[in-house]
C-alpha positions in Angstrom: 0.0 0.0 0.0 1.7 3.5 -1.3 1.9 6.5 1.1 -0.9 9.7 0.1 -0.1 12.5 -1.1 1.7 15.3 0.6 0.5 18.8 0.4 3.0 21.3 -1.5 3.0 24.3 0.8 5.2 26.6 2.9 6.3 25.1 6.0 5.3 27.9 8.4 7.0 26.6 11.8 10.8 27.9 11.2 12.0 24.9 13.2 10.0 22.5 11.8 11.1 24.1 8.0 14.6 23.4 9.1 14.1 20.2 10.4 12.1 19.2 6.9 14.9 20.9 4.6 17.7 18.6 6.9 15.9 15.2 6.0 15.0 16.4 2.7 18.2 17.3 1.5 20.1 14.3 3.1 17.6 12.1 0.7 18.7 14.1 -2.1 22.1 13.7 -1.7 21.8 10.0 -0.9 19.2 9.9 -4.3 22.2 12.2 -6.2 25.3 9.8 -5.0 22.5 6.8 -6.1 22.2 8.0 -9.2 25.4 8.5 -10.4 26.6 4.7 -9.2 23.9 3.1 -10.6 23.7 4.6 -13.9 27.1 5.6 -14.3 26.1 9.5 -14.5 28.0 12.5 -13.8 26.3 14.7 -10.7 26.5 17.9 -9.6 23.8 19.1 -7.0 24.0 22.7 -5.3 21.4 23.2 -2.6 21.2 26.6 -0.7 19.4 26.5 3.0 16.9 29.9 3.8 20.2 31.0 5.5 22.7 30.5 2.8 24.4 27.4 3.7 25.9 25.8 0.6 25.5 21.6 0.6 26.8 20.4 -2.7 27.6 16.6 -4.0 29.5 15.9 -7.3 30.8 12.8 -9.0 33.6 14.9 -9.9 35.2 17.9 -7.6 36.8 19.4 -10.5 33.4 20.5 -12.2 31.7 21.1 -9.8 34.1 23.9 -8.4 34.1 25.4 -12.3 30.0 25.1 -12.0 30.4 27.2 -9.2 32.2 30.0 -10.3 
């Protein structure tokens, strides 16, 4: 049995939007790295948190730093 569907909205709660964004992007990045091993794909992911914070995965440091730029 699949899960519902989740309502796209603003989270309003600023704790509970950070807590969200944490989970959410550690999926991503897990999702990103799964990606790239199973089909043999070349990643780059830049994620920006409501305060700026930079997260980032790449299958190859080299472009990603010249994405970057």
């Amino acid at each position: 049995m699949g899960r519902g569907r989740v309502e796209m909205k603003r989270i309003e709660n600023k704790i509970n939007r950070q807590v969200t964004f944490s989970k959410r992007r550690s999926g991503l990045l897990k999702k990103a790295h799964e990606i790239s091993v199973l089909c043999d794909a070349e990643v780059a992911l830049i994620v920006f948190s409501t305060k700026g914070k930079l997260s980032e995965y790449s299958t190859n440091s080299r472009r990603l730093t010249r994405l970057s730029k």
